[in-house]
C-alpha positions as CSV (number, residue, x, y, z in Angstrom):
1,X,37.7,15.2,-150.3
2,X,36.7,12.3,-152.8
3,X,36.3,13.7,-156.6
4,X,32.2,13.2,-156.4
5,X,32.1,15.3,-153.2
6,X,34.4,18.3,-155.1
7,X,31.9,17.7,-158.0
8,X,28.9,17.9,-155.8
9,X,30.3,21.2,-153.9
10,X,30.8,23.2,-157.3
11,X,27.4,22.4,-158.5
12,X,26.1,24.3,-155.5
13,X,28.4,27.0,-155.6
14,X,27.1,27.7,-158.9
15,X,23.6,27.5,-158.2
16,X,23.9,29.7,-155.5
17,X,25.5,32.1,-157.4
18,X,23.1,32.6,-160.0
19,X,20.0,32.5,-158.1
20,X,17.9,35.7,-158.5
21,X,16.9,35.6,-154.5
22,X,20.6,36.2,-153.4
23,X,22.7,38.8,-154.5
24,X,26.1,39.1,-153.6
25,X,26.7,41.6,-150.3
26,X,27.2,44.9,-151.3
27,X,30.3,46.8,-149.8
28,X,30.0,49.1,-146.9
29,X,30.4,52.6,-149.3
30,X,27.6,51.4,-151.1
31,X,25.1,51.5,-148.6
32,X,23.4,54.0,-145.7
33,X,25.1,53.2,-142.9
34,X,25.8,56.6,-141.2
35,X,23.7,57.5,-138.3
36,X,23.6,61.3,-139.4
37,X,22.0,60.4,-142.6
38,X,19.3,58.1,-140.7
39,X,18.3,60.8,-138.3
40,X,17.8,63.2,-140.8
41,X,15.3,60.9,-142.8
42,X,13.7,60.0,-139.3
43,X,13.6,63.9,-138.4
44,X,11.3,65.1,-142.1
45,X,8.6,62.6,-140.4
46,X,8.5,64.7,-137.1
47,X,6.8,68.2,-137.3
48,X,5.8,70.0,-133.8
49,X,2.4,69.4,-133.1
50,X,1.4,72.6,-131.2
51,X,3.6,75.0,-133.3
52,X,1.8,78.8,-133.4
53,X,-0.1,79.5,-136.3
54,X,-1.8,82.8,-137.0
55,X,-5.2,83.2,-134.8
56,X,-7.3,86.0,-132.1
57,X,-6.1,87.2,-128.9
58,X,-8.6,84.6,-127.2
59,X,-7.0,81.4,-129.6
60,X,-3.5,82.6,-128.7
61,X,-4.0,82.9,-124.8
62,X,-5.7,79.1,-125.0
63,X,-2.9,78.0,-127.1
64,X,-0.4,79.5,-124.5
65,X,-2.2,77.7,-121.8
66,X,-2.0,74.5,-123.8
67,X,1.8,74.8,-124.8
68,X,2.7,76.0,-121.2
69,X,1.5,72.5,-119.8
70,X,3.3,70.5,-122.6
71,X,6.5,72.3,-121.9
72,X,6.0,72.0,-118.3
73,X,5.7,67.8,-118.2
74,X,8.4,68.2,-120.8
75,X,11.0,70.0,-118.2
76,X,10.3,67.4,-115.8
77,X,9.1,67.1,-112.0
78,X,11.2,69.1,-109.8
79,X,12.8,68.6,-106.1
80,X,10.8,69.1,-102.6
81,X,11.3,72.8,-102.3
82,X,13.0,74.0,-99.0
83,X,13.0,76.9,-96.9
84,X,15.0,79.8,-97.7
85,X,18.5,79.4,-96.7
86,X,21.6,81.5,-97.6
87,X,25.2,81.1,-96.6
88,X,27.7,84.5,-97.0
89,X,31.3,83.2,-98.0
90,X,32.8,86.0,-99.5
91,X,32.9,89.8,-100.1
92,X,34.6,91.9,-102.5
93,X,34.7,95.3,-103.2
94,X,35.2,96.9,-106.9
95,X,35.1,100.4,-107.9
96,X,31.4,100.6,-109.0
97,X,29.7,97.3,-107.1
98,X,30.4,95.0,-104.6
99,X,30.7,91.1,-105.4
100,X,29.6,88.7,-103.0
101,X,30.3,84.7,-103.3
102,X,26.5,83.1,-101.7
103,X,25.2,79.6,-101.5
104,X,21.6,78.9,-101.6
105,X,20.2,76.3,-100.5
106,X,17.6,74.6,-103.5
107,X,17.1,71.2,-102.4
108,X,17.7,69.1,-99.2
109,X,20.9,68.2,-100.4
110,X,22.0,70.6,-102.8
111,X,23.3,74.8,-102.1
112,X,23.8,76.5,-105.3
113,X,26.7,78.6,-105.6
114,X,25.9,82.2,-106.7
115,X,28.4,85.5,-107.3
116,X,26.1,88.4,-106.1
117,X,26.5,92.1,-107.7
118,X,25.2,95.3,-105.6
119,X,25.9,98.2,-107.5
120,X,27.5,101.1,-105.0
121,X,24.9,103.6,-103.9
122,X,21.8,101.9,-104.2
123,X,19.2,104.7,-102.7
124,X,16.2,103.0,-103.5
125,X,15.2,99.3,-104.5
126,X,16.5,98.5,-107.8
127,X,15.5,96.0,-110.7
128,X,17.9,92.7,-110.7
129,X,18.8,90.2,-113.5
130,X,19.8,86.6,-112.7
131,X,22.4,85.8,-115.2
132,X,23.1,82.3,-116.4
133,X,26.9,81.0,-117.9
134,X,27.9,79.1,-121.0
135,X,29.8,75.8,-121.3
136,X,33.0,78.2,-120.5
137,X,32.1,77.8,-116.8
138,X,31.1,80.7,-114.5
139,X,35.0,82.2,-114.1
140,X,35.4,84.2,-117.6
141,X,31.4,85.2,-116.7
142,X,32.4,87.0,-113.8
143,X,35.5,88.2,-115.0
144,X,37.8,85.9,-113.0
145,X,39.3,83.9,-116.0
146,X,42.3,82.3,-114.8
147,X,44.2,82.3,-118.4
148,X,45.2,85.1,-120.8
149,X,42.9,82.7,-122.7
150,X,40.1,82.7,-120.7
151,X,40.6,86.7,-120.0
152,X,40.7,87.7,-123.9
153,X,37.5,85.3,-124.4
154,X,35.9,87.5,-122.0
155,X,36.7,90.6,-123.5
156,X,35.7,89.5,-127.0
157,X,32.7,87.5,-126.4
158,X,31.3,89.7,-123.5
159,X,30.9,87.1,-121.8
160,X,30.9,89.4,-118.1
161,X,27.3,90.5,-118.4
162,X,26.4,90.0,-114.9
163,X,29.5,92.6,-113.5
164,X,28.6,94.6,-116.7
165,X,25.0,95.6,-115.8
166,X,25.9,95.7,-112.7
167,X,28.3,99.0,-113.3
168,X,25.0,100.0,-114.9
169,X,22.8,100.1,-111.9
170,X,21.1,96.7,-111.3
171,X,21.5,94.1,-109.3
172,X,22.7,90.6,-111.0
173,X,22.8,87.1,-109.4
174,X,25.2,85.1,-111.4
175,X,24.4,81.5,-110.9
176,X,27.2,78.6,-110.9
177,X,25.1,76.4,-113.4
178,X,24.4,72.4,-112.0
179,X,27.4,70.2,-112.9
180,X,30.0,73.5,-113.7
181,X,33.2,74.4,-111.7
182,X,32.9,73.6,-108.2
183,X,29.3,72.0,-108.5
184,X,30.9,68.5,-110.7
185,X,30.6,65.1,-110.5
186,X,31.6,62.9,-112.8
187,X,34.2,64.5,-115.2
188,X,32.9,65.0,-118.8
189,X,35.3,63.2,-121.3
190,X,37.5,65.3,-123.2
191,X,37.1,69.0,-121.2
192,X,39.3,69.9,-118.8
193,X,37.0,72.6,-117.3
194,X,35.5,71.0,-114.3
195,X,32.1,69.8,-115.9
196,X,29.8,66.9,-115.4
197,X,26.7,68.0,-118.3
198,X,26.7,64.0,-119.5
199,X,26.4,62.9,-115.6
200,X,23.8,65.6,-114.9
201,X,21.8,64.6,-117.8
202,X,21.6,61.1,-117.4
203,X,21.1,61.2,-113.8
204,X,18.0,63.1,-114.5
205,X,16.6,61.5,-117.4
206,X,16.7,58.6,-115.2
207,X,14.5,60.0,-112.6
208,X,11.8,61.9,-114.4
209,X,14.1,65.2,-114.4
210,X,16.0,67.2,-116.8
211,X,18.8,69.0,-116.5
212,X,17.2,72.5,-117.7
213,X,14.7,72.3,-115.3
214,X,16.8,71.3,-112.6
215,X,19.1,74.5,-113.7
216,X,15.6,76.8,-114.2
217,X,14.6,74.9,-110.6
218,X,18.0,76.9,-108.7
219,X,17.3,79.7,-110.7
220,X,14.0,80.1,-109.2
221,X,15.5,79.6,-105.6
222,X,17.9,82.4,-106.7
223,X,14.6,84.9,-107.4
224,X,13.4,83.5,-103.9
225,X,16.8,85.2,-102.1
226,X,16.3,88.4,-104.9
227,X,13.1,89.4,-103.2
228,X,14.3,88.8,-99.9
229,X,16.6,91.7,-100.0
230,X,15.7,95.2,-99.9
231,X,18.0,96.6,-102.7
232,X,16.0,94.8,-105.1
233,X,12.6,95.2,-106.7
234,X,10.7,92.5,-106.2
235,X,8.4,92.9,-109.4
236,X,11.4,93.8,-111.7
237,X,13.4,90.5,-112.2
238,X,14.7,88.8,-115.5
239,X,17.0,86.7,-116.9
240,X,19.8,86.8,-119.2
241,X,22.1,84.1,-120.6
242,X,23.9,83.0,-123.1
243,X,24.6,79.6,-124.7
244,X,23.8,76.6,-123.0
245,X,22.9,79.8,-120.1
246,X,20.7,81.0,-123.2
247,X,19.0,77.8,-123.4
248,X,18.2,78.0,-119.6
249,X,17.0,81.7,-120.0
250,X,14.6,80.8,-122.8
251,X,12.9,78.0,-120.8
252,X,13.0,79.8,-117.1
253,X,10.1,82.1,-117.8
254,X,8.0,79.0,-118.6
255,X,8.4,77.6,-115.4
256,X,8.4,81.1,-113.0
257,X,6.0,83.5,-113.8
258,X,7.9,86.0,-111.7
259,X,10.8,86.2,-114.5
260,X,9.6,89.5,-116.4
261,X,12.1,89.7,-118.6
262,X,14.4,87.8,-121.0
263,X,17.8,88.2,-122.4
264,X,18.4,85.3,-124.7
265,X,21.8,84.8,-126.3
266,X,23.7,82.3,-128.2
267,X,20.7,79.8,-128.0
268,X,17.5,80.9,-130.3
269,X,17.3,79.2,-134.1
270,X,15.3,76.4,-134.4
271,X,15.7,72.5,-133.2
272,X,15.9,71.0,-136.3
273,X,18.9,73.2,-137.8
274,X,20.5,73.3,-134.4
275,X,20.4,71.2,-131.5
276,X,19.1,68.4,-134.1
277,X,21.7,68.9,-136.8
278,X,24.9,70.0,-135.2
279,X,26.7,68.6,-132.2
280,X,26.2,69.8,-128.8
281,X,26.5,69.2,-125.3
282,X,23.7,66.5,-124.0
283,X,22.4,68.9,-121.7
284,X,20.7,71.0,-124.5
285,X,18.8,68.3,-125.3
286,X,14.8,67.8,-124.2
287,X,13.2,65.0,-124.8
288,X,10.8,64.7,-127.2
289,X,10.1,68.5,-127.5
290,X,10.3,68.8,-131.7
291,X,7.3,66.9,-131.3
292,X,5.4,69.6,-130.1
293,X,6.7,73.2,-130.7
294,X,9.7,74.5,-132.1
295,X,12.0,77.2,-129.7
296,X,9.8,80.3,-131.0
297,X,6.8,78.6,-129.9
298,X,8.7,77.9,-126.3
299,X,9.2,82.0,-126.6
300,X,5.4,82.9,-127.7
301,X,4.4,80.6,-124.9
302,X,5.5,83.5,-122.4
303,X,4.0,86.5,-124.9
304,X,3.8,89.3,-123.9
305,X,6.6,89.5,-121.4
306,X,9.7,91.9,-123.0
307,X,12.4,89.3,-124.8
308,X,15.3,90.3,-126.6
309,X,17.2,87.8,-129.2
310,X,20.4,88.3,-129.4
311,X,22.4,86.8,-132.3
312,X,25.9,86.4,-133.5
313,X,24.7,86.3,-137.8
314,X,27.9,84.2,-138.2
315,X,27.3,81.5,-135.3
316,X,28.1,78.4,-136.5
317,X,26.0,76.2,-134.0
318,X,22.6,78.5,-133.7
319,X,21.9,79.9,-137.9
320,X,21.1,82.9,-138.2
321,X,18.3,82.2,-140.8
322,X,16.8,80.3,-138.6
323,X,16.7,83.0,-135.9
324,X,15.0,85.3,-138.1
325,X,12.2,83.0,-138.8
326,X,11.8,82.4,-135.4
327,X,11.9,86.4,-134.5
328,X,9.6,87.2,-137.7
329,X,7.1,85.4,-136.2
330,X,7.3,86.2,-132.7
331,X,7.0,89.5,-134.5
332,X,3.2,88.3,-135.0
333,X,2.5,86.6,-131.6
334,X,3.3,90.0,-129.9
335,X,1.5,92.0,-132.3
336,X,-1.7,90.0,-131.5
337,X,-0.9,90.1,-127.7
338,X,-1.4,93.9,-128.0
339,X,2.7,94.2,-127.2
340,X,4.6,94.3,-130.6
341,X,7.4,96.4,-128.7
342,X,8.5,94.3,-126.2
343,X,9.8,91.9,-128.6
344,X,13.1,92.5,-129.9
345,X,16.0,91.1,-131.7
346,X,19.9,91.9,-132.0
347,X,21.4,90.4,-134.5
348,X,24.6,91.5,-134.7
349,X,27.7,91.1,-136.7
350,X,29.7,88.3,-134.5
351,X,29.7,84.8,-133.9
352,X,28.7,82.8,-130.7
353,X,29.2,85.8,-128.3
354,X,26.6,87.8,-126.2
355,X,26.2,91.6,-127.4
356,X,25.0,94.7,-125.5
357,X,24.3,96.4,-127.9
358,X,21.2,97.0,-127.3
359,X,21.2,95.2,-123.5
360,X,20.8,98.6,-121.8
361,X,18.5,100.4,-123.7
362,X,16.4,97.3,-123.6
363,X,16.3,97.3,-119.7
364,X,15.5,100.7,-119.3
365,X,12.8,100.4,-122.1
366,X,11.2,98.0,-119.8
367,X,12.4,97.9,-116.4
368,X,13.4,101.5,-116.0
369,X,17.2,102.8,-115.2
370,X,19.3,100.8,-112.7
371,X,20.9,103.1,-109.5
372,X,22.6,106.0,-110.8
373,X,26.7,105.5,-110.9
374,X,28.2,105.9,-107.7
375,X,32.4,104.8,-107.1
376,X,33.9,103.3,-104.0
């Protein structure tokens, strides 16, 4: 380089550098860059549209009818029903019901497995309970936990509902949820439980679906084999579940008008300071719903059928505050609907676990007693 062209280079350099238009790039720390900090600008610009306010009996019932058919494009379109079909694989006997392994058949390619309770002694038709499992996987649900682990998570979550009430008198379906245990495809990253949420998730955003309403859509094939049998009551069927199996419980009665009653566990806050705000699995996600309503809204959308909340006032993923608001004003919805009893709350003192606390007073409050206790 000739001495004019170094000359010529530094006068440049200079001008550059003191030009007012262009300032010299700031380093990454001093700058946004994190996503979490973009999405929560982008989220205090989205309120739900359709959330409940106060209003009349007649408002309320419109404004049911409206939120219904939101939620119900929200879920997703659903498969080509088919005709009932169940396959018996298994039978087992236990000292106050007997457990039988089923597959039902939900789609033209798809048979849901299912771990059916019958309490002993069953006299007269009984009310039944499909109950819906966690992101633990069906096994520590139905007591069959294959670790020490698994066996003591059991025990101190109460995660074995669906046996539970069953020693109690009803009848419980427990449903292996799409994409757990035996029912996986592609392995998610980083479990080694047998789960496949991400492919289930992507493979139905991709085609119109969801995965909750594909879960709610076996569900519903699940009621179709409960009022098929004679042991059960064909007008007395509800849901419980907890977790991800909460999420599915609080949607289900949006989409099947013949679930009665709702048991929701581990899932009930709000979207923003939950689902939004701290990690979960993709499948708890629903596209686009914080637009519209908020998860007491989804709730009030199904007023006056009985609900209980239960919640853990220390979990860590669903807060409690949040849960309270929700219930508060739920609180309202049922007191216009002419029902302020059969909303109720248990919030108990716990983490992310289900509680049956009050589980069986709740039942019998609304669906009567199950079969009186008989021993094998």
């Amino acid at each position: 380089m000739n001495r004019m062209t170094h000359c010529l280079l530094s006068l440049i350099s200079l001008a550059v550098a003191a030009s007012p238009g262009l300032a010299a790039e700031p380093a990454a720390g001093d700058v946004p860059h994190r996503i979490a900090a973009s999405f929560q600008d982008l989220g205090k610009n989205v309120s739900p549209a359709l959330t409940w306010k106060p209003m009349s009996l007649p408002e309320q019932q419109a404004w049911q009818h409206k939120v219904h058919g939101v939620l119900t494009d929200l879920l997703g379109r659903m498969p080509e029903p088919v005709p009932l079909d169940v396959k018996w694989v298994e039978e087992k006997s236990f000292e106050k019901f007997t457990r039988h392994k089923i597959y039902i058949q939900t789609e033209s390619e798809y048979w849901a497995p299912v771990y059916y309770f019958v309490p002993h002694g069953i006299a007269k038709s009984v009310p039944a309970i499909v109950c819906l499992h966690g992101h633990s996987g069906i096994n520590p649900y139905i007591r069959e936990g294959q670790t020490e682990a698994d066996r003591k998570k059991t025990a101190e979550h109460e995660l074995d509902y669906a046996p539970f009430l069953a020693e109690h008198g009803y009848v419980t379906a427990a449903l292996v949820v799409r994409g757990w245990n035996e029912t996986s495809g592609f392995q998610d990253s980083g479990v080694k439980l047998p789960r496949s949420c991400t492919h289930v998730t992507m493979d139905s955003f991709l085609i119109g679906m969801t995965p909750q309403g594909l879960r709610c859509w076996d569900a519903s094939r699940v009621i179709d084999f409960l009022q098929s049998r004679q042991e059960v009551d064909a007008d007395r069927i509800g849901v419980a579940g907890l977790s991800g199996g909460g999420t599915l419980a609080m949607y289900f009665p949006v989409l099947d008008d013949r679930v009665k009653l709702a048991m929701i566990a581990g899932a009930f806050s709000s979207y923003r300071t939950s689902i939004y705000s701290i990690q979960h699995c993709v499948c708890n996600c629903l596209p686009g719903v914080m637009q519209h309503v908020d998860m007491s809204d989804v709730v009030a959308s199904y007023a006056p059928r009985p609900v209980l909340l239960i919640n853990g006032v220390n979990d860590p993923i669903f807060p409690i505050a949040q849960a309270q608001e929700g219930f508060a004003k739920l609180q309202q919805v049922y007191k216009v609907a002419g029902k302020p009893d059969n909303i109720e709350a248990d919030f108990f003192d716990g983490g992310h676990a289900w509680s049956n606390r009050k589980s069986l007073q709740f039942l019998e409050e609304h669906f009567g007693p199950g079969a009186a206790p008989s021993m094998k």
